[in-house]
Backbone and ligand atoms as CSV (ligand in chain L), in Angstrom:
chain,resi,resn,atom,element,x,y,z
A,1,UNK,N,N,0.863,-1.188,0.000
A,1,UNK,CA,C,0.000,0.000,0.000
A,1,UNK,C,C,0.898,1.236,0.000
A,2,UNK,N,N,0.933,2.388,-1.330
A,2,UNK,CA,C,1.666,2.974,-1.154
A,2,UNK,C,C,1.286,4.344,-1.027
A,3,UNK,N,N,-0.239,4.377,-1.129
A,3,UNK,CA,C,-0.656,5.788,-0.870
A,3,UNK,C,C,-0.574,6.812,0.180
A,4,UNK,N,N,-0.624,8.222,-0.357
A,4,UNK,CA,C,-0.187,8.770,0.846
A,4,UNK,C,C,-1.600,9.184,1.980
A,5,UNK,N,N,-2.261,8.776,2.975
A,5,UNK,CA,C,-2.979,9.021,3.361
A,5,UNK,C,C,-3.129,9.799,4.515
A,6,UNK,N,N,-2.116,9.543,5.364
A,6,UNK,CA,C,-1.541,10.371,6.566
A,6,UNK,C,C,-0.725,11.576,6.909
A,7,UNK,N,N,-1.320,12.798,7.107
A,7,UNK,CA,C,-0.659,13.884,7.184
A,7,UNK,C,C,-0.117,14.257,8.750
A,8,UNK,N,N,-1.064,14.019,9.436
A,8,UNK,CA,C,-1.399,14.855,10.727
A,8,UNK,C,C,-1.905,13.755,11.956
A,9,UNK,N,N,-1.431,14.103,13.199
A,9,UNK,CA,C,-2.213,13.711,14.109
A,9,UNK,C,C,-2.656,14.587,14.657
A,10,UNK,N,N,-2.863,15.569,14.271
A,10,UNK,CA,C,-3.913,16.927,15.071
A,10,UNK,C,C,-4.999,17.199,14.777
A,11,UNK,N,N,-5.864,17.087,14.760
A,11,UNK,CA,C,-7.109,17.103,15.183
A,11,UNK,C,C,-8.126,18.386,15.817
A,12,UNK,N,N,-8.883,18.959,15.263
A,12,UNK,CA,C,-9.578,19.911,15.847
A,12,UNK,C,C,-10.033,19.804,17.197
A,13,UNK,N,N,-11.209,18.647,17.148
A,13,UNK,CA,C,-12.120,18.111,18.201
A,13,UNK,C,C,-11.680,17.008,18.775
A,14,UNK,N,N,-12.036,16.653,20.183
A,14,UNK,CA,C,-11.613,14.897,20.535
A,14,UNK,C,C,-12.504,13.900,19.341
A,15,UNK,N,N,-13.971,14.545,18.981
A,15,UNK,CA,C,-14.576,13.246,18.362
A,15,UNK,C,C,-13.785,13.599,16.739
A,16,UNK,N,N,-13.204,13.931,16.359
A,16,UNK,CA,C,-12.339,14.137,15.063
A,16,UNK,C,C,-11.290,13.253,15.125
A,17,UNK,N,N,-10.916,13.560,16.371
A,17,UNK,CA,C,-9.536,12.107,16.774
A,17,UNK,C,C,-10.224,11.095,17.205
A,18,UNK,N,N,-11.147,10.954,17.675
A,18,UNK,CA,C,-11.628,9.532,17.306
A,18,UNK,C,C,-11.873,9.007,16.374
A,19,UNK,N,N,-11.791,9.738,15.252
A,19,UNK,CA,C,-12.570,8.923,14.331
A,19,UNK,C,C,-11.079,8.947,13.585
A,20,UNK,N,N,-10.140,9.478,13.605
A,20,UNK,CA,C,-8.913,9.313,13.507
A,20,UNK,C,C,-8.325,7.759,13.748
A,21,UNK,N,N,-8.440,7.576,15.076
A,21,UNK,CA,C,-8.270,6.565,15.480
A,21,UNK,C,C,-9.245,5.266,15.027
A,22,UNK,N,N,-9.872,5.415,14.587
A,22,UNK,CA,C,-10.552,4.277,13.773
A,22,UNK,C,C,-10.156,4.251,12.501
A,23,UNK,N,N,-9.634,5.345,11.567
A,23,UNK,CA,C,-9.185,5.088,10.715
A,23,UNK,C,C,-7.918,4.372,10.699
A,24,UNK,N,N,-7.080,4.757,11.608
A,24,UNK,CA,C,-5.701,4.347,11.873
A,24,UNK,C,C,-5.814,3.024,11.962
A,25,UNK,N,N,-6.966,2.272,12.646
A,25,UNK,CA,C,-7.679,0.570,12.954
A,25,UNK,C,C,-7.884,0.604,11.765
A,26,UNK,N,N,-8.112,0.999,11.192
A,26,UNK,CA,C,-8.845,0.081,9.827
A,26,UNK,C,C,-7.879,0.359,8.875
A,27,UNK,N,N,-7.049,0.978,9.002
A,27,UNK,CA,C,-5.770,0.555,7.353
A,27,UNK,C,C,-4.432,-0.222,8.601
A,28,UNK,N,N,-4.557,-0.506,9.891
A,28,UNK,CA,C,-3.635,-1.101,10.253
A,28,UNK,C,C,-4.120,-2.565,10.240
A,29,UNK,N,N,-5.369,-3.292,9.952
A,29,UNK,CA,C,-5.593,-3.694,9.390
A,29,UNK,C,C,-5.637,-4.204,7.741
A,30,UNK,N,N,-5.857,-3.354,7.069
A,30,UNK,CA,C,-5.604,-3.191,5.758
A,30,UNK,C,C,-4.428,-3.212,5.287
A,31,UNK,N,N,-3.443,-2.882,6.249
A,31,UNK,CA,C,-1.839,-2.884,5.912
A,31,UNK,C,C,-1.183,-4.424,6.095
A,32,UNK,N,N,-2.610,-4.697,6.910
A,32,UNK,CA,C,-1.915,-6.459,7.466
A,32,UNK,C,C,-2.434,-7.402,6.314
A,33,UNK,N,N,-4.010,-7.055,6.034
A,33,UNK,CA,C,-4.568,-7.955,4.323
A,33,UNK,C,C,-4.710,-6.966,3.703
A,34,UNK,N,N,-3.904,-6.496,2.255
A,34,UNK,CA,C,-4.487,-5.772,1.288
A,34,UNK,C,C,-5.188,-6.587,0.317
A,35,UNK,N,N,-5.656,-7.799,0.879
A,35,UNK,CA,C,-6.582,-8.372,-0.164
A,35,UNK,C,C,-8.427,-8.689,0.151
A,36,UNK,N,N,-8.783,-7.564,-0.683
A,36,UNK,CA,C,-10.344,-6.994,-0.093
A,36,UNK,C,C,-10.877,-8.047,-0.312
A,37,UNK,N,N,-11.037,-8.984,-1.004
A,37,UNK,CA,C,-11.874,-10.215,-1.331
A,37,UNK,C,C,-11.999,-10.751,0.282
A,38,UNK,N,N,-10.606,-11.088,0.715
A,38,UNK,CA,C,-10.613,-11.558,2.436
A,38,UNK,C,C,-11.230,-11.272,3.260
A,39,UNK,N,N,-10.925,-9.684,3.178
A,39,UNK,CA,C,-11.861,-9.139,3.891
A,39,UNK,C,C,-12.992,-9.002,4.419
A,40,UNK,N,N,-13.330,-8.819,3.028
A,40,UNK,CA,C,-14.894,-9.167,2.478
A,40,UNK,C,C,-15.480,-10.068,3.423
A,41,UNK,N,N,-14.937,-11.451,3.135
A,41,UNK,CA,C,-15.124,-12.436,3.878
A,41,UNK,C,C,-15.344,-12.673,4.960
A,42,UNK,N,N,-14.298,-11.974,5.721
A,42,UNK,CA,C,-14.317,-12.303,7.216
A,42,UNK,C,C,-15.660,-11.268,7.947
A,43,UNK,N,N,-15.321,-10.145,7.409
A,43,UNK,CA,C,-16.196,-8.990,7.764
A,43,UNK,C,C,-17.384,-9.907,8.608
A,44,UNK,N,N,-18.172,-10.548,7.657
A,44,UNK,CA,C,-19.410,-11.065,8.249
A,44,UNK,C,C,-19.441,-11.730,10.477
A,45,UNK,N,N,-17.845,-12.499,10.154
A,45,UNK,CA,C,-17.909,-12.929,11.504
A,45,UNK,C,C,-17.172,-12.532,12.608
A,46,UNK,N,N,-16.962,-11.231,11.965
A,46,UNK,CA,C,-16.529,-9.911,13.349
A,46,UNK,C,C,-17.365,-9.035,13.717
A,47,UNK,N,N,-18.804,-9.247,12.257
A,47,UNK,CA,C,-19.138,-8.085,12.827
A,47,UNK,C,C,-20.442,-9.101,13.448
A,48,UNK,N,N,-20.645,-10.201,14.103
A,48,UNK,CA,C,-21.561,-10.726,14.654
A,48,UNK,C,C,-20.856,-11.255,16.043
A,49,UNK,N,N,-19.838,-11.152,16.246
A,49,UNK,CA,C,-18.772,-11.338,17.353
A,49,UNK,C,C,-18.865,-10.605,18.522
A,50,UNK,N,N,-19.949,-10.808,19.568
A,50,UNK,CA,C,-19.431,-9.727,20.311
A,50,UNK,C,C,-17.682,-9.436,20.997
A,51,UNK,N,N,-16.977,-10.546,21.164
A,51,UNK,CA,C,-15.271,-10.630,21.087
A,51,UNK,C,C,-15.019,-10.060,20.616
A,52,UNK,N,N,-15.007,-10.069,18.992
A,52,UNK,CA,C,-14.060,-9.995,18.121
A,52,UNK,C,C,-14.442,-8.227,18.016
A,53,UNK,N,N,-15.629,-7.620,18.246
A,53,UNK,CA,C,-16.185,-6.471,18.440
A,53,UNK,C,C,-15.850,-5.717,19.070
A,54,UNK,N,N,-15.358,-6.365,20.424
A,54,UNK,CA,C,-14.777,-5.976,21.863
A,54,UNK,C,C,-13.196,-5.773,21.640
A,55,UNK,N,N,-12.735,-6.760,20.411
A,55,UNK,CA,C,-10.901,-6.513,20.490
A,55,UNK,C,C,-10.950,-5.642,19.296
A,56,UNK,N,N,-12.092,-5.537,18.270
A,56,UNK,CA,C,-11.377,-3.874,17.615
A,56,UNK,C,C,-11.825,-2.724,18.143
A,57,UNK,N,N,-12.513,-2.582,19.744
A,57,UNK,CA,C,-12.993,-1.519,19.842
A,57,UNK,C,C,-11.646,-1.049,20.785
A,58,UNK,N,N,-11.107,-2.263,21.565
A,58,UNK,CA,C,-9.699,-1.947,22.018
A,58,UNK,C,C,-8.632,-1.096,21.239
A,59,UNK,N,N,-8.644,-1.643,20.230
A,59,UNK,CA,C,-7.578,-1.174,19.137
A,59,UNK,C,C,-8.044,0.243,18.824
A,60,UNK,N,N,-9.379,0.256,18.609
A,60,UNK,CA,C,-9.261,1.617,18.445
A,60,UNK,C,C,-8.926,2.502,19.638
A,61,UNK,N,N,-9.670,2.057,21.129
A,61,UNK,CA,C,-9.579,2.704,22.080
A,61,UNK,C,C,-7.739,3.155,22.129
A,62,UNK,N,N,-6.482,1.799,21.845
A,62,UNK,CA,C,-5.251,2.026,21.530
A,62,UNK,C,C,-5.073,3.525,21.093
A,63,UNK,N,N,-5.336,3.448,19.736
A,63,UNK,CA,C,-4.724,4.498,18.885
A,63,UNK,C,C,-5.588,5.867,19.645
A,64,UNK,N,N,-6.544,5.859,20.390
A,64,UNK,CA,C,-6.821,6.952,20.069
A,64,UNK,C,C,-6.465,7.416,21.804
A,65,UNK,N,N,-5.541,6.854,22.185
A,65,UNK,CA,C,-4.410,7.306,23.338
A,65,UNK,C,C,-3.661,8.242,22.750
A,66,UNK,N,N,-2.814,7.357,21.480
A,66,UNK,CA,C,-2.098,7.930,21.241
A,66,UNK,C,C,-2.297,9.301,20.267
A,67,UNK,N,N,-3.852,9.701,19.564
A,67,UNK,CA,C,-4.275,10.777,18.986
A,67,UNK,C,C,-4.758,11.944,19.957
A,68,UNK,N,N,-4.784,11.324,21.294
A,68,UNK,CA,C,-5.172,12.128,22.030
A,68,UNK,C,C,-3.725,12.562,23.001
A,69,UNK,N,N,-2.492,11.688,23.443
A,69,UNK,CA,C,-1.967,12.515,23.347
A,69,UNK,C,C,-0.863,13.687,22.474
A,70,UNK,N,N,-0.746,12.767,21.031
A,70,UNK,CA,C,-0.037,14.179,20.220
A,70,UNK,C,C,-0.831,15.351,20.130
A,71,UNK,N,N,-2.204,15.214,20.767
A,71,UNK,CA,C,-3.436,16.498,20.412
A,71,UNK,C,C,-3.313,17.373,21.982
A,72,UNK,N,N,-2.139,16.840,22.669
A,72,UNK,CA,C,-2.551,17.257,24.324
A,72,UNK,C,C,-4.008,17.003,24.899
A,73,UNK,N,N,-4.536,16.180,24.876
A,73,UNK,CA,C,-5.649,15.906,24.932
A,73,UNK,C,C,-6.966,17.423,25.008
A,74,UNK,N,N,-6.823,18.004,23.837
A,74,UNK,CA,C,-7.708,19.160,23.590
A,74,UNK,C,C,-7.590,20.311,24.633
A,75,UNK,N,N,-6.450,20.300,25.363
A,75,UNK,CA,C,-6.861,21.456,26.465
A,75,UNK,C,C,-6.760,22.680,25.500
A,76,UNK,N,N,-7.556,23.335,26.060
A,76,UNK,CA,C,-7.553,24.900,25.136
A,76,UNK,C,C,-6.225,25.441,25.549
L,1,LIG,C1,C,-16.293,-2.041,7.837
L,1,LIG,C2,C,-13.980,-0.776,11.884
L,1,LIG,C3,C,-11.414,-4.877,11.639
L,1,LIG,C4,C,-13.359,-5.853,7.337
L,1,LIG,C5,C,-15.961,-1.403,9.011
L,1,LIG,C6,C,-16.620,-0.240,9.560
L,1,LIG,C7,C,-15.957,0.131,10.660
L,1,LIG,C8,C,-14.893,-0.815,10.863
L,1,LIG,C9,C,-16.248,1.340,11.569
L,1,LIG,C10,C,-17.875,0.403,8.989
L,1,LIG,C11,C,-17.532,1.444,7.996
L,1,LIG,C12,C,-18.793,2.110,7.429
L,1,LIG,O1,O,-19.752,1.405,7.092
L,1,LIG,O2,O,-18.792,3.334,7.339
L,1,LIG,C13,C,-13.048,-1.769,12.134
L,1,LIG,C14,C,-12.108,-1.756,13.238
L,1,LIG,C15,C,-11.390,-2.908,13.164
L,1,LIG,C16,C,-11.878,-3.635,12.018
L,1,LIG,C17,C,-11.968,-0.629,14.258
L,1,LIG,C18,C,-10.287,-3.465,14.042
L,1,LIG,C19,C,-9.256,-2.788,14.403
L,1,LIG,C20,C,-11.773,-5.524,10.493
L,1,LIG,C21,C,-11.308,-6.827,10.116
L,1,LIG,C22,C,-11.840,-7.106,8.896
L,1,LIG,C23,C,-12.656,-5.973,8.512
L,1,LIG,C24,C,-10.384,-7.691,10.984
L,1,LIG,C25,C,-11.697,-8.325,8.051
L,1,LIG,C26,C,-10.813,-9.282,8.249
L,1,LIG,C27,C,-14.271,-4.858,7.076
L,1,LIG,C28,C,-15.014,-4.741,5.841
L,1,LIG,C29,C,-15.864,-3.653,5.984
L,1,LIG,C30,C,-15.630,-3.115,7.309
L,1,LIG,C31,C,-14.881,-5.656,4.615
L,1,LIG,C32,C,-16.838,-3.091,4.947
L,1,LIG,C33,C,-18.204,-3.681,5.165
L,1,LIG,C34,C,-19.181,-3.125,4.144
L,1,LIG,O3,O,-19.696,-2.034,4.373
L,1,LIG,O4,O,-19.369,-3.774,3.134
L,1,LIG,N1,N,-14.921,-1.739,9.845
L,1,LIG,N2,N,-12.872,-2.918,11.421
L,1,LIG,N3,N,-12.595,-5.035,9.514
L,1,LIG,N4,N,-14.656,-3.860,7.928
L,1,LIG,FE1,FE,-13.808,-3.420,9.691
């Protein structure tokens, strides 16, 4: 994957870096299968998982430590 998609970890709002942080989950994923057919596939039995639901909400909760602190966590 060689596109450039990532500029910034700064962020206006906290819910802007959250959703930051879900993006960051979902191509660190994507960086692990770039093959969408797979994907495709699996999609169905993560997203009926309450587990598997529970360990990408971790991952996101992860990254968005770390979006929250390169953002100082929004203090004005
Ligand atoms: C869709 C998050 C892991 C495959 C989505 C969507 C979100 C999301 C929020 C909905 C996007 C939308 O409809 O606007 C995550 C997070 C993950 C994760 C946070 C873990 C860190 C995975 C894994 C797979 C996968 C492990 C497959 C192996 C897909 C696919 C879709 C999707 C194929 C598109 C479904 C469709 O609309 O047709 N994901 N995901 N994701 N995810 Fe994940």
């Amino acid at each position: 994957m060689t596109d450039h998609w990532l500029d910034s970890l700064i962020t206006d709002t906290p819910q802007q870096g959250f959703e930051l942080a879900v993006l960051l989950s979902r191509r660190g994923v994507k960086y692990t299968q770039p093959d969408l057919s797979i994907l495709q596939k699996l999609r169905p039995e993560y997203a009926d998982s309450a587990d598997a639901l529970t360990a990408a909400s971790q991952v996101v909760a992860t990254n968005f430590q770390t979006v929250a602190a390169a953002n100082d966590y929004w203090r004005p």
